[in-house]
mmJSON file of the N, C-alpha and C atoms, coordinates in Angstrom:
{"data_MODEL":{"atom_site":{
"group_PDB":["ATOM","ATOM","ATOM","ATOM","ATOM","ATOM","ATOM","ATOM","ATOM","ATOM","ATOM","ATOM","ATOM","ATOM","ATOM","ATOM","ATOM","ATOM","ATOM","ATOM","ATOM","ATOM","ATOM","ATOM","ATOM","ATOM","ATOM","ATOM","ATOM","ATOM","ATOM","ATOM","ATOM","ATOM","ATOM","ATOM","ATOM","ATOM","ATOM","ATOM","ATOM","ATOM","ATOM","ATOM","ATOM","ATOM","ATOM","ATOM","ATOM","ATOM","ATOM","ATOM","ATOM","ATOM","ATOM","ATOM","ATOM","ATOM","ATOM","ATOM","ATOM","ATOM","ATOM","ATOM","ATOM","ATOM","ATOM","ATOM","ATOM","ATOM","ATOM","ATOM","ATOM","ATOM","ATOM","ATOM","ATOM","ATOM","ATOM","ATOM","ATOM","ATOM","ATOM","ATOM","ATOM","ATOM","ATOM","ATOM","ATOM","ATOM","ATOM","ATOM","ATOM","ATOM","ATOM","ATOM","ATOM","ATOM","ATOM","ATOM","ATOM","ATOM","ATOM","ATOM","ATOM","ATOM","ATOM","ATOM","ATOM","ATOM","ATOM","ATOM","ATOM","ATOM","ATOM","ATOM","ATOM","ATOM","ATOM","ATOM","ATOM","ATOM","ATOM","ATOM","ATOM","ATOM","ATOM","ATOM","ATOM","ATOM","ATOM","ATOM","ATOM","ATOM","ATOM","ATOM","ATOM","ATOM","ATOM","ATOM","ATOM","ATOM","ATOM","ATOM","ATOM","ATOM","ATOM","ATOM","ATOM","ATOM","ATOM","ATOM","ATOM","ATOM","ATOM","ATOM","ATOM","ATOM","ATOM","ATOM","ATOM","ATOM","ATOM","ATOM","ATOM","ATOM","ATOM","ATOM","ATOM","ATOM","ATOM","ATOM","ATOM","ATOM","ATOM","ATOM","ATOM","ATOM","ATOM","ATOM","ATOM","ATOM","ATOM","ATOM","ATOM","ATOM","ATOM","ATOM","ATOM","ATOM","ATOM","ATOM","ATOM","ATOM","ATOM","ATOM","ATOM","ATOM","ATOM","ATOM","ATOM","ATOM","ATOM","ATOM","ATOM","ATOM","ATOM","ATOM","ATOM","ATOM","ATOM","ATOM","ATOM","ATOM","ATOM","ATOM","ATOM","ATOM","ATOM","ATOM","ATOM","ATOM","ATOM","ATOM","ATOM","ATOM","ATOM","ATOM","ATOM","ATOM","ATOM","ATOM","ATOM","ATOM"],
"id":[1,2,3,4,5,6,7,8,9,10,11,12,13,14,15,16,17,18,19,20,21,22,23,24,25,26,27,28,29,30,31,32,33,34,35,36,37,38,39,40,41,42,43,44,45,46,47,48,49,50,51,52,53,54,55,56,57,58,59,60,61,62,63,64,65,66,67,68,69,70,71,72,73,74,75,76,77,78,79,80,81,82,83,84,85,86,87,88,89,90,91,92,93,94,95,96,97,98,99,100,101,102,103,104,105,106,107,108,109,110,111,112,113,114,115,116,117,118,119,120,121,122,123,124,125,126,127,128,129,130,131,132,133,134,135,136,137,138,139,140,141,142,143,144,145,146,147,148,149,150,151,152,153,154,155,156,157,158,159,160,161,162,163,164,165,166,167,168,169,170,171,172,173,174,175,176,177,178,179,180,181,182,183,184,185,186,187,188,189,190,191,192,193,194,195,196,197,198,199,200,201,202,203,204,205,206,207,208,209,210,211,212,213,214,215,216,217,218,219,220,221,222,223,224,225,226,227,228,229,230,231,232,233,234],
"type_symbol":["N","C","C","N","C","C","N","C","C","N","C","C","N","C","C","N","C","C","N","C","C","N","C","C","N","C","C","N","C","C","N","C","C","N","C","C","N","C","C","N","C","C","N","C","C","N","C","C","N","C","C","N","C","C","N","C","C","N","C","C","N","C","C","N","C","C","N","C","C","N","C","C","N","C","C","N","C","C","N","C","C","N","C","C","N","C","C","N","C","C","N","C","C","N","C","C","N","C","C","N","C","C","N","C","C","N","C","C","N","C","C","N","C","C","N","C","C","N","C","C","N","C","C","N","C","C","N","C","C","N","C","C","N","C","C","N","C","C","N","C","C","N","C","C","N","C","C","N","C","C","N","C","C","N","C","C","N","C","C","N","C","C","N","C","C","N","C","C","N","C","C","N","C","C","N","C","C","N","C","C","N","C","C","N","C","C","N","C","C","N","C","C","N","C","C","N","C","C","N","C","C","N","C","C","N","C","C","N","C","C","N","C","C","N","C","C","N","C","C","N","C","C","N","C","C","N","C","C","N","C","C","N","C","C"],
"label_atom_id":["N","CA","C","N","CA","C","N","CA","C","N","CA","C","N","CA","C","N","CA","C","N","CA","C","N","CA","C","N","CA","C","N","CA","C","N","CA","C","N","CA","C","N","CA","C","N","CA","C","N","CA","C","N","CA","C","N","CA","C","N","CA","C","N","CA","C","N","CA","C","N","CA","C","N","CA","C","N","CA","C","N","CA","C","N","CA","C","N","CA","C","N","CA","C","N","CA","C","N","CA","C","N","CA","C","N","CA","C","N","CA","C","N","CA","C","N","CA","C","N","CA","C","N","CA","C","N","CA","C","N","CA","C","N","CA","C","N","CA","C","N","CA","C","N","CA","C","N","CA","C","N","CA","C","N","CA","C","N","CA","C","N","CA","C","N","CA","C","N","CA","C","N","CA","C","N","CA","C","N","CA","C","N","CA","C","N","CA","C","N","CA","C","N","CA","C","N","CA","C","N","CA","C","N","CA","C","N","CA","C","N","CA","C","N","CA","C","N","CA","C","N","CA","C","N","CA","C","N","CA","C","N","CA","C","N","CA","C","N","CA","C","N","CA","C","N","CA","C","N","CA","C","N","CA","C","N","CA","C","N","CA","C","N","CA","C","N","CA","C","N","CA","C"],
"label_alt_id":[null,null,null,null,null,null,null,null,null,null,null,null,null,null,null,null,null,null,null,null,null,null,null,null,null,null,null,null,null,null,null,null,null,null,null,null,null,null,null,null,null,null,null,null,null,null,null,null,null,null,null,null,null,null,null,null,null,null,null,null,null,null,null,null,null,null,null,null,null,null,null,null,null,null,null,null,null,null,null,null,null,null,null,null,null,null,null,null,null,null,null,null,null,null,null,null,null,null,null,null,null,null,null,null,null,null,null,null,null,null,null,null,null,null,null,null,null,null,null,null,null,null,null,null,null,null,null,null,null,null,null,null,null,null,null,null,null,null,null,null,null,null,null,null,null,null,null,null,null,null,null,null,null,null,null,null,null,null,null,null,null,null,null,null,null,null,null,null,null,null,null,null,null,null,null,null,null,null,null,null,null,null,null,null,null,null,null,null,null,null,null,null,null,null,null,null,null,null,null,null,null,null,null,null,null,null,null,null,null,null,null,null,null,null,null,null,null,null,null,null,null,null,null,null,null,null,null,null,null,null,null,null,null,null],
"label_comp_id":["UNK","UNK","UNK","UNK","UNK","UNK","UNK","UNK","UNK","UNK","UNK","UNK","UNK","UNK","UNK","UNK","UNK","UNK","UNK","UNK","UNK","UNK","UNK","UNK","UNK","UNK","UNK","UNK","UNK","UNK","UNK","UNK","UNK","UNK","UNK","UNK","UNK","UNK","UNK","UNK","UNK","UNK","UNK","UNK","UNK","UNK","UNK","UNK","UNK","UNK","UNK","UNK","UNK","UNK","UNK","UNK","UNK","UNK","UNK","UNK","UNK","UNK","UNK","UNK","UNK","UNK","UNK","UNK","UNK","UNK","UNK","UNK","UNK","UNK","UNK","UNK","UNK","UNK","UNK","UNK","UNK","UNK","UNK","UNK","UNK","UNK","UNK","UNK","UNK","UNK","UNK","UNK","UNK","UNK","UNK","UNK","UNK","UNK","UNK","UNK","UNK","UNK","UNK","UNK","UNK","UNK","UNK","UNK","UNK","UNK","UNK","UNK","UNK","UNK","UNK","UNK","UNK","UNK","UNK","UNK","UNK","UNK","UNK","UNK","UNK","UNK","UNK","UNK","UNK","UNK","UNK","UNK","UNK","UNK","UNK","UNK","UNK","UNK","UNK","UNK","UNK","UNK","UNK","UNK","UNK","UNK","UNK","UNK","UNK","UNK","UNK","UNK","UNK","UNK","UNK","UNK","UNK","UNK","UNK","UNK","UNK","UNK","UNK","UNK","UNK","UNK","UNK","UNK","UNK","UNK","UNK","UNK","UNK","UNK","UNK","UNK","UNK","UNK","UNK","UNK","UNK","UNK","UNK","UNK","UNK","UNK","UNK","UNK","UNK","UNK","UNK","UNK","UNK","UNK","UNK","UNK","UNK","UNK","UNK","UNK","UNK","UNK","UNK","UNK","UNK","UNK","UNK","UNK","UNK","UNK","UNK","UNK","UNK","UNK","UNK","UNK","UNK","UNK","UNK","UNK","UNK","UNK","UNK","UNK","UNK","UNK","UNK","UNK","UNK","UNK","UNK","UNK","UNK","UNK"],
"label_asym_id":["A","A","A","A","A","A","A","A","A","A","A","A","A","A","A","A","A","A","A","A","A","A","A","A","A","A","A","A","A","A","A","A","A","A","A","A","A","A","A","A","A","A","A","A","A","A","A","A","A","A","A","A","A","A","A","A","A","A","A","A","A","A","A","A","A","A","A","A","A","A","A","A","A","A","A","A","A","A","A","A","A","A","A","A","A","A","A","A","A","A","A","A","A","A","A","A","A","A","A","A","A","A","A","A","A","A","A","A","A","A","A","A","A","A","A","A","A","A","A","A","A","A","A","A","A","A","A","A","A","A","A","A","A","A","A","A","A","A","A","A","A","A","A","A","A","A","A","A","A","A","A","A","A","A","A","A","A","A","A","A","A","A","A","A","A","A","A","A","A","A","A","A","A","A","A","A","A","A","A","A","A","A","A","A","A","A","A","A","A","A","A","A","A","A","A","A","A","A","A","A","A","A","A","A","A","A","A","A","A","A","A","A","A","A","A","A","A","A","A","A","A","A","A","A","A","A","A","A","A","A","A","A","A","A"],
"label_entity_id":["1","1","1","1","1","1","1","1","1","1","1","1","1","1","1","1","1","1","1","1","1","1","1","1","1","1","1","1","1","1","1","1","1","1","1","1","1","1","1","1","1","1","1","1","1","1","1","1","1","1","1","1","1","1","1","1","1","1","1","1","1","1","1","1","1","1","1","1","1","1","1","1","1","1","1","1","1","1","1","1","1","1","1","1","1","1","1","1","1","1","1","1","1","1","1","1","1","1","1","1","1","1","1","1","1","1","1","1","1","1","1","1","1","1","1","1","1","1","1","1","1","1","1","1","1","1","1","1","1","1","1","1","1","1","1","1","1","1","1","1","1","1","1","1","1","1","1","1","1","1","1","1","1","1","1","1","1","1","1","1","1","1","1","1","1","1","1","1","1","1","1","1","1","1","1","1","1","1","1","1","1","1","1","1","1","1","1","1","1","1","1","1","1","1","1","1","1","1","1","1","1","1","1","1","1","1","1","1","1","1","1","1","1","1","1","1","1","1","1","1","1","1","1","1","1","1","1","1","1","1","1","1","1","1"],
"label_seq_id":[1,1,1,2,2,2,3,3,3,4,4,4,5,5,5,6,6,6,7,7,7,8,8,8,9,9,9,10,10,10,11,11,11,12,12,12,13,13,13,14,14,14,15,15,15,16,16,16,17,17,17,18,18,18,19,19,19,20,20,20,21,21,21,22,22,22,23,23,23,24,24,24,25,25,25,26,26,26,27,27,27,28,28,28,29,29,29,30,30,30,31,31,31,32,32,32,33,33,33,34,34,34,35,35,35,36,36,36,37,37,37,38,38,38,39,39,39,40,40,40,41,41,41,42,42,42,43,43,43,44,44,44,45,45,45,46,46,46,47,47,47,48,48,48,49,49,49,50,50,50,51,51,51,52,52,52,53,53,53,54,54,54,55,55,55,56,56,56,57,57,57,58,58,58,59,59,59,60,60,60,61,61,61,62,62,62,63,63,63,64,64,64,65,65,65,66,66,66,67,67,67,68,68,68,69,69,69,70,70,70,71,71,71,72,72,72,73,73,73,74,74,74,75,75,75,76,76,76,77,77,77,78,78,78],
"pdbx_PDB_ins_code":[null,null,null,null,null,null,null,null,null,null,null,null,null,null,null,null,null,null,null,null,null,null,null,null,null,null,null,null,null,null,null,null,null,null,null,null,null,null,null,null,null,null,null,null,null,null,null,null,null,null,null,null,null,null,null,null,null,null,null,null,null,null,null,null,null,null,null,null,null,null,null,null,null,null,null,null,null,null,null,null,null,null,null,null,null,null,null,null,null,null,null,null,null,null,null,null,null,null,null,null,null,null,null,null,null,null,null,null,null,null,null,null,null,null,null,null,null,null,null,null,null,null,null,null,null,null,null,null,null,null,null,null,null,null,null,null,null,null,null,null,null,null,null,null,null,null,null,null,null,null,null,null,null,null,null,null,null,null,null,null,null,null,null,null,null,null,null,null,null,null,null,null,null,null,null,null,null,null,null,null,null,null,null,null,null,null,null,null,null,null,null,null,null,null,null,null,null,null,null,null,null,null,null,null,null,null,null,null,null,null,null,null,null,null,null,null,null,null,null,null,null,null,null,null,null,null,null,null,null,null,null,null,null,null],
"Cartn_x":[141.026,142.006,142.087,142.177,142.385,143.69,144.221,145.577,145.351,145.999,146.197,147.553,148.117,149.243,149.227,150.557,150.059,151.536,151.783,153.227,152.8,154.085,154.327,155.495,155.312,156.21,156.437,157.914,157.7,158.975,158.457,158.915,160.055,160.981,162.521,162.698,162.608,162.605,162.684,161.313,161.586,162.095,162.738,163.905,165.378,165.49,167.073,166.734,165.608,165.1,165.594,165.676,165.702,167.014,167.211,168.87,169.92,169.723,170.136,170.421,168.949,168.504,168.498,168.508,168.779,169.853,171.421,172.636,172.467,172.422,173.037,171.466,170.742,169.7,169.39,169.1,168.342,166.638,166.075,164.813,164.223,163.104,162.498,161.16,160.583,158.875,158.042,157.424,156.202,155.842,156.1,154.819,154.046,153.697,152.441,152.84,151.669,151.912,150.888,151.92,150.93,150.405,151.291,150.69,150.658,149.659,150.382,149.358,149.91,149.133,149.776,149.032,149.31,150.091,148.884,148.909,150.193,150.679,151.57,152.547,153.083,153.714,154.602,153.795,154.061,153.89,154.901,154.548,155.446,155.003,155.464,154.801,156.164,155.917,156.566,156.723,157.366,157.482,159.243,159.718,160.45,160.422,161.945,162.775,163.933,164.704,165.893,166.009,166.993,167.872,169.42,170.397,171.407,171.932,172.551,173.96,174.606,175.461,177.097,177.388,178.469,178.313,176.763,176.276,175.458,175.338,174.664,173.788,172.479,171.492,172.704,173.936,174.93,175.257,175.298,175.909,175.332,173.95,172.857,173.299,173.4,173.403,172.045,171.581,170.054,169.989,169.078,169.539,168.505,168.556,167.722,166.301,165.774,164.45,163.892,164.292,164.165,164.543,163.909,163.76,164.288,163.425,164.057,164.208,165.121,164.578,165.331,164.68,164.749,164.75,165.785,166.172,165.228,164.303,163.481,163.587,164.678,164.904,166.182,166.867,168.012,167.739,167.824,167.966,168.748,170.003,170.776,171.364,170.851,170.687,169.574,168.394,167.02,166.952],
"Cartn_y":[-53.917,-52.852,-52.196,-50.639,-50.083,-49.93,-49.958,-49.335,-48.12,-47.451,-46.218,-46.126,-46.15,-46.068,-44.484,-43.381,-42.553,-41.638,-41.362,-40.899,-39.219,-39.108,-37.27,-36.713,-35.959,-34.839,-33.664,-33.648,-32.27,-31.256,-30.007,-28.662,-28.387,-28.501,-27.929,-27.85,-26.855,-25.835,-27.256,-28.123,-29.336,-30.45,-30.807,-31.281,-31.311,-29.94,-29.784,-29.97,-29.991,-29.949,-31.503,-32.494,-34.299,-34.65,-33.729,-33.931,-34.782,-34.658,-35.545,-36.759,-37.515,-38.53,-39.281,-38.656,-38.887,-39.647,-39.095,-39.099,-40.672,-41.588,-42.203,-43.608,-43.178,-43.976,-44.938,-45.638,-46.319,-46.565,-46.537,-46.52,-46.047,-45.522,-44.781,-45.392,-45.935,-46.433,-46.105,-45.152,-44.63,-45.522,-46.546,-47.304,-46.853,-45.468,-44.993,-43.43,-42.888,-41.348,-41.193,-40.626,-41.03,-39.341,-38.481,-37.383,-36.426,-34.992,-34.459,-33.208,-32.096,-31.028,-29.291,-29.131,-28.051,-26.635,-26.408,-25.529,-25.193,-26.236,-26.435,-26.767,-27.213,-27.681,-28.993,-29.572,-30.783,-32.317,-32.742,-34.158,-35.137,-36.487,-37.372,-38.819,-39.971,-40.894,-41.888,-43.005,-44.198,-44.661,-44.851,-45.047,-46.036,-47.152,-47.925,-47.431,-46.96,-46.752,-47.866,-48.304,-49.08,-48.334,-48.715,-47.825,-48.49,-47.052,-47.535,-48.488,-49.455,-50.253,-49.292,-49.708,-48.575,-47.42,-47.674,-46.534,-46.844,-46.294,-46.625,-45.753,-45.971,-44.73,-43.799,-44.153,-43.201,-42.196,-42.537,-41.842,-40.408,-40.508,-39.265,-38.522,-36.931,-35.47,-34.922,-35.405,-34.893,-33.103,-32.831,-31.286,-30.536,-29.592,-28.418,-28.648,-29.034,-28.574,-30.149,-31.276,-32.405,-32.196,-32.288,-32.122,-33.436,-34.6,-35.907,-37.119,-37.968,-38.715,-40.293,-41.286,-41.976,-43.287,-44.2,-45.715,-46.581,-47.462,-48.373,-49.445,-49.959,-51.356,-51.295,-52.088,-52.576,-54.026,-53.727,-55.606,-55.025,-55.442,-55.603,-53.651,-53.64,-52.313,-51.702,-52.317,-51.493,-51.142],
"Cartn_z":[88.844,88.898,87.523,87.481,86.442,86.131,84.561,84.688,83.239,83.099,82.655,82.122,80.66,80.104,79.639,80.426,79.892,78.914,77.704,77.275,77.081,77.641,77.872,77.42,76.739,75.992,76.78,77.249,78.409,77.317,77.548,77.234,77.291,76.809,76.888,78.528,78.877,80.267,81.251,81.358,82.166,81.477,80.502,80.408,80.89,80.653,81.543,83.43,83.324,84.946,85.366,84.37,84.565,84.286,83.447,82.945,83.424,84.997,86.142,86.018,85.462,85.549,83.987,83.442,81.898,81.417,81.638,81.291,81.862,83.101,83.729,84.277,83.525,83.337,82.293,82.254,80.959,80.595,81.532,81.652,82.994,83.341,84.423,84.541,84.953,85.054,86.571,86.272,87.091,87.885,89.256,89.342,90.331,91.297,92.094,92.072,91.85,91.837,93.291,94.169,96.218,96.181,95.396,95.728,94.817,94.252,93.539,93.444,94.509,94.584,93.918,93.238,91.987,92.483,93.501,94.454,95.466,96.052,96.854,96.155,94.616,94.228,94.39,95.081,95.8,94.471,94.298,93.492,94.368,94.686,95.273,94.337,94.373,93.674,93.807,93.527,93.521,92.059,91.622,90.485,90.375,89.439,89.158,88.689,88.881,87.815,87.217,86.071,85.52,85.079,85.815,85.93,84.503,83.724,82.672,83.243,82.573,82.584,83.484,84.964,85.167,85.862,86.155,86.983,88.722,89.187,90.386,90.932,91.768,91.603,92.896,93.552,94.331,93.415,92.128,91.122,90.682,90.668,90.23,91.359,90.674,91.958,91.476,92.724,92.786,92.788,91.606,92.159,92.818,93.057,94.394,94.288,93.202,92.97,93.837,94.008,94.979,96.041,97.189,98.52,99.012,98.757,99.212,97.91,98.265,97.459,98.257,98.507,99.401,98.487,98.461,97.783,98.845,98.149,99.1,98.924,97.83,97.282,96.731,96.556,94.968,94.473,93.615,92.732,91.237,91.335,90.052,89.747,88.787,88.524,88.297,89.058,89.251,90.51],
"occupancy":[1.0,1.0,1.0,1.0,1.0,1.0,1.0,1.0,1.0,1.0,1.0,1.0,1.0,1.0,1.0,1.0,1.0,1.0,1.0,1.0,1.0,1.0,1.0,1.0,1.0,1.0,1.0,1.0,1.0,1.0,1.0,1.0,1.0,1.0,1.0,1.0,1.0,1.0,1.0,1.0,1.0,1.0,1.0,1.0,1.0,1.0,1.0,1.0,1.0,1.0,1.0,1.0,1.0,1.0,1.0,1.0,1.0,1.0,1.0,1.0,1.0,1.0,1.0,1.0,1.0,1.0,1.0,1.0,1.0,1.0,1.0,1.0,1.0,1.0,1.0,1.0,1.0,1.0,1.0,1.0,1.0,1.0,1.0,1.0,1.0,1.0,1.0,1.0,1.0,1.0,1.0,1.0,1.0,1.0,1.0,1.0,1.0,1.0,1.0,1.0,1.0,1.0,1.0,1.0,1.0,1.0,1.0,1.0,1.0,1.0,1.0,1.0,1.0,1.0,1.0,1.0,1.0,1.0,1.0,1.0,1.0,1.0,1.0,1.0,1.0,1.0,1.0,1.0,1.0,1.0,1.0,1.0,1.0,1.0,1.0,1.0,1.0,1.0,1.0,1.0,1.0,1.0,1.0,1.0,1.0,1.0,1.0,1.0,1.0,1.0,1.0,1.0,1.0,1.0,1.0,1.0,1.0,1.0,1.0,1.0,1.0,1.0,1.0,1.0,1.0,1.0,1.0,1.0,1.0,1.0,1.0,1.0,1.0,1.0,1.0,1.0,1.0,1.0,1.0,1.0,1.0,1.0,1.0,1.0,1.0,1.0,1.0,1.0,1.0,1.0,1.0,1.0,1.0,1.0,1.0,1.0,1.0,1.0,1.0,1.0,1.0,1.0,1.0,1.0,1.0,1.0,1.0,1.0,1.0,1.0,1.0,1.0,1.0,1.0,1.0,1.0,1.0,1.0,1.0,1.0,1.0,1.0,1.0,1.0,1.0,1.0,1.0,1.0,1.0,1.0,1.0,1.0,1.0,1.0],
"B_iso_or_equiv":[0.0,0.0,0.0,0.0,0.0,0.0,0.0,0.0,0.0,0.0,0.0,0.0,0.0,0.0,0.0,0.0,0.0,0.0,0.0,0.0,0.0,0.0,0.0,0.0,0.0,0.0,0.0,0.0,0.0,0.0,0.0,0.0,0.0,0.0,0.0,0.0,0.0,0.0,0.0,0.0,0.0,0.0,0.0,0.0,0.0,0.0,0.0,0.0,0.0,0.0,0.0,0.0,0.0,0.0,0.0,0.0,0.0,0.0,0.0,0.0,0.0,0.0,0.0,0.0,0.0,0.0,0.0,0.0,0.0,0.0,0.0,0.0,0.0,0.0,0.0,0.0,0.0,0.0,0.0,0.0,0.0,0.0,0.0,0.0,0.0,0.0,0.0,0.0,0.0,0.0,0.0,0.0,0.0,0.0,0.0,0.0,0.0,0.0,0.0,0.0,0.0,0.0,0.0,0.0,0.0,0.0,0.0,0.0,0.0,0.0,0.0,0.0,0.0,0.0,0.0,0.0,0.0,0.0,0.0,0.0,0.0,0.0,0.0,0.0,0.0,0.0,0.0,0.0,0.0,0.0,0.0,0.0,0.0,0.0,0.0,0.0,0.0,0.0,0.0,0.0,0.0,0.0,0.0,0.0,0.0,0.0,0.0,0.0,0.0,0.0,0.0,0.0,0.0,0.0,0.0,0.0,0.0,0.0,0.0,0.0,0.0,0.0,0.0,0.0,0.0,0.0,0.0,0.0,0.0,0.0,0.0,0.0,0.0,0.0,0.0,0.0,0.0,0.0,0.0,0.0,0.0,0.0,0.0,0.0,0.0,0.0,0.0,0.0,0.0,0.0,0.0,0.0,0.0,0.0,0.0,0.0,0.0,0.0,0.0,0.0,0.0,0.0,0.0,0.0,0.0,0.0,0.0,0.0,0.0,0.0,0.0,0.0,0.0,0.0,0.0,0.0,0.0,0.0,0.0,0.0,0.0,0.0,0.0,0.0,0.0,0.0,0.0,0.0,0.0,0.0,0.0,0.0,0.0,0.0],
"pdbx_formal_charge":[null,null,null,null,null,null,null,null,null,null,null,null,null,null,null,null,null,null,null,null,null,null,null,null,null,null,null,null,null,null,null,null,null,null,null,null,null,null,null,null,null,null,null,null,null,null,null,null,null,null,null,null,null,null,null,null,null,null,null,null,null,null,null,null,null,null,null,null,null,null,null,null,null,null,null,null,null,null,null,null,null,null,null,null,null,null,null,null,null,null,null,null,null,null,null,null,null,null,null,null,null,null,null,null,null,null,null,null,null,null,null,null,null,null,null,null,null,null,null,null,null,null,null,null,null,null,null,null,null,null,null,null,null,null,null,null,null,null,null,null,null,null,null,null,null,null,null,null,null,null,null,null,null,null,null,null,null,null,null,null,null,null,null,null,null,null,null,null,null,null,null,null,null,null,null,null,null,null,null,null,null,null,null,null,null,null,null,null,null,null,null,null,null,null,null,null,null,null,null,null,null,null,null,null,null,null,null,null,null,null,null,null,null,null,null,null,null,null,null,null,null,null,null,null,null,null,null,null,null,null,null,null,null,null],
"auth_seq_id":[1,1,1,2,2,2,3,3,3,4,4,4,5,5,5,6,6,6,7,7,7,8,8,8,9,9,9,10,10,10,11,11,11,12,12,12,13,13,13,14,14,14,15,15,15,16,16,16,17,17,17,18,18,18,19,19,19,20,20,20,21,21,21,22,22,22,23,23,23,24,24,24,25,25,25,26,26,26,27,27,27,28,28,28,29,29,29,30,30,30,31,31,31,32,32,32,33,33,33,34,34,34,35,35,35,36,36,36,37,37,37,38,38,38,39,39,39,40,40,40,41,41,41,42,42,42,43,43,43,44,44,44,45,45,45,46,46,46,47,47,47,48,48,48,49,49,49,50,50,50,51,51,51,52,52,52,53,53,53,54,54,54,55,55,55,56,56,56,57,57,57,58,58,58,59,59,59,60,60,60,61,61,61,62,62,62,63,63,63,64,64,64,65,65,65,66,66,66,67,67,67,68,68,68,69,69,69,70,70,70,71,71,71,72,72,72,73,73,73,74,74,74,75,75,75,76,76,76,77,77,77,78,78,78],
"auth_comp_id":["UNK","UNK","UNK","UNK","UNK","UNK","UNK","UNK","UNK","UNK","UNK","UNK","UNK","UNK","UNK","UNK","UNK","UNK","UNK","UNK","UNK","UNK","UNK","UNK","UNK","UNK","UNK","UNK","UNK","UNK","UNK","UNK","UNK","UNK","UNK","UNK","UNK","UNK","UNK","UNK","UNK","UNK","UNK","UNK","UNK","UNK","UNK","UNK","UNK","UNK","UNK","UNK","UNK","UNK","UNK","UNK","UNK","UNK","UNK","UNK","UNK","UNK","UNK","UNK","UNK","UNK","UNK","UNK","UNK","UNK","UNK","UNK","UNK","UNK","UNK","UNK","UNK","UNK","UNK","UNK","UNK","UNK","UNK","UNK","UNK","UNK","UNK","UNK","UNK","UNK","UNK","UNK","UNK","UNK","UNK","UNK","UNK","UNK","UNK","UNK","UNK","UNK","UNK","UNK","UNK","UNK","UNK","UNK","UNK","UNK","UNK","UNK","UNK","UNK","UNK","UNK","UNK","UNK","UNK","UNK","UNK","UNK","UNK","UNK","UNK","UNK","UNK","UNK","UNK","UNK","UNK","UNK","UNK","UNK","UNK","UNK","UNK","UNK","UNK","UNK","UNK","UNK","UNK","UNK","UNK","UNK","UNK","UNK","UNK","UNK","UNK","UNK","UNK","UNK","UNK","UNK","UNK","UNK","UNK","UNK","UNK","UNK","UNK","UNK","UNK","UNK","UNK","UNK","UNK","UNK","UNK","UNK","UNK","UNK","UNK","UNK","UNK","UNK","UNK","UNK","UNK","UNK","UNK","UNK","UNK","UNK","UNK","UNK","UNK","UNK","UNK","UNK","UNK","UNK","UNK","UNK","UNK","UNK","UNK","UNK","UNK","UNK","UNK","UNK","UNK","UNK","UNK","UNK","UNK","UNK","UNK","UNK","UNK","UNK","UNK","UNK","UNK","UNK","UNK","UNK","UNK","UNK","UNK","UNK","UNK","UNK","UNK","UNK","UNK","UNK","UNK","UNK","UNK","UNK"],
"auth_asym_id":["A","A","A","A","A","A","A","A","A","A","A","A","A","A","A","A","A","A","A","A","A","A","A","A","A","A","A","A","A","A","A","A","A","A","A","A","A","A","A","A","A","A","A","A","A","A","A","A","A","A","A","A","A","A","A","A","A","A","A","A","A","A","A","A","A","A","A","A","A","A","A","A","A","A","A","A","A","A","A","A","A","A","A","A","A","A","A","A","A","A","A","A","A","A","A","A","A","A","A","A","A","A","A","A","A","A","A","A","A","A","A","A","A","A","A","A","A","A","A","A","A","A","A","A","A","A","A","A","A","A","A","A","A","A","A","A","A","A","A","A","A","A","A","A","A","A","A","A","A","A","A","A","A","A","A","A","A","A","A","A","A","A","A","A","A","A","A","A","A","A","A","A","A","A","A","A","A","A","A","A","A","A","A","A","A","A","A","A","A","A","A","A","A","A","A","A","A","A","A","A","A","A","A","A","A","A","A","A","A","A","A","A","A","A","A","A","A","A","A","A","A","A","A","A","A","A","A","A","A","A","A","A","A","A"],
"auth_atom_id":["N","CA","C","N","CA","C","N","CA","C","N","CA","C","N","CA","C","N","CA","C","N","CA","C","N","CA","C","N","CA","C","N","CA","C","N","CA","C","N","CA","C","N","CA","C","N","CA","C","N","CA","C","N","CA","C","N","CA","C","N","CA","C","N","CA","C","N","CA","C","N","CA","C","N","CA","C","N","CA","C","N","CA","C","N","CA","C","N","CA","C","N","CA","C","N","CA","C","N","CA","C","N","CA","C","N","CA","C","N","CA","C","N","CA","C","N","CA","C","N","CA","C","N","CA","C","N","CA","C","N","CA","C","N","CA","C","N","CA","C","N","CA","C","N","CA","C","N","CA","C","N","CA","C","N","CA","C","N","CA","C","N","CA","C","N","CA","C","N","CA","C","N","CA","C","N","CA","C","N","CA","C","N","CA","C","N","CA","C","N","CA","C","N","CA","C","N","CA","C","N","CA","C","N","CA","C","N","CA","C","N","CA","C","N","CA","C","N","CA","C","N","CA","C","N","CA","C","N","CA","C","N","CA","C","N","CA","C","N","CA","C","N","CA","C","N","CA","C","N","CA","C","N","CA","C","N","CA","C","N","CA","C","N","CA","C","N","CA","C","N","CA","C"],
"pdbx_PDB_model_num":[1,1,1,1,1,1,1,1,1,1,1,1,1,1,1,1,1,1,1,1,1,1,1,1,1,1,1,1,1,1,1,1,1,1,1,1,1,1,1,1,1,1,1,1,1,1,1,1,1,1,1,1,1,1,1,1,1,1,1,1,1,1,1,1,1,1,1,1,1,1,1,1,1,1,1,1,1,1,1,1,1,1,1,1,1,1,1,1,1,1,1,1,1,1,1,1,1,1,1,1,1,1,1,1,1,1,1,1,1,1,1,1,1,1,1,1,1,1,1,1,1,1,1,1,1,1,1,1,1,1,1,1,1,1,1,1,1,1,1,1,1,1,1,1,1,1,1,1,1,1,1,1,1,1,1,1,1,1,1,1,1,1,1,1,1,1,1,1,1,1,1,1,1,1,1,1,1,1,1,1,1,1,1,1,1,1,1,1,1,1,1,1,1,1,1,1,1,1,1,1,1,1,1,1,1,1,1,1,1,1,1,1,1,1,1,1,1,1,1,1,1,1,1,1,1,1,1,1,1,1,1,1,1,1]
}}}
């Protein structure tokens, strides 16, 4: 199996785009990117998120630019 560590610096503009997820997070980790077409503007993925201390992923207001976003697990505050 290959793995691929990859760190990204995103642009102002898509920053406030995460903003969401920022405030009420503590860490975010990538683990499958299932889809991601340029064209269609389509990105789909599977993420952990570790929720900051006091928070719950109920807590995030997902905003417009997410279509779905679907909880497939809990353990603790991941």
């Amino acid at each position: 199996m290959r793995k691929l560590t990859v760190e990204l610096k995103l642009k102002d503009e898509f920053m406030t785009m995460i903003d969401f997820l920022l405030e009420k997070t503590e860490s975010i980790e990538l683990l499958e990117l299932l889809k991601i077409d340029f064209q269609q503007r389509i990105k789909m993925g599977i993420a952990a998120l570790i929720m900051k201390e006091g928070y719950t992923i109920e807590d995030i207001d997902i905003p417009e630019i997410i279509e779905t976003l679907a909880v497939l697990k809990k353990e603790g505050n991941r």
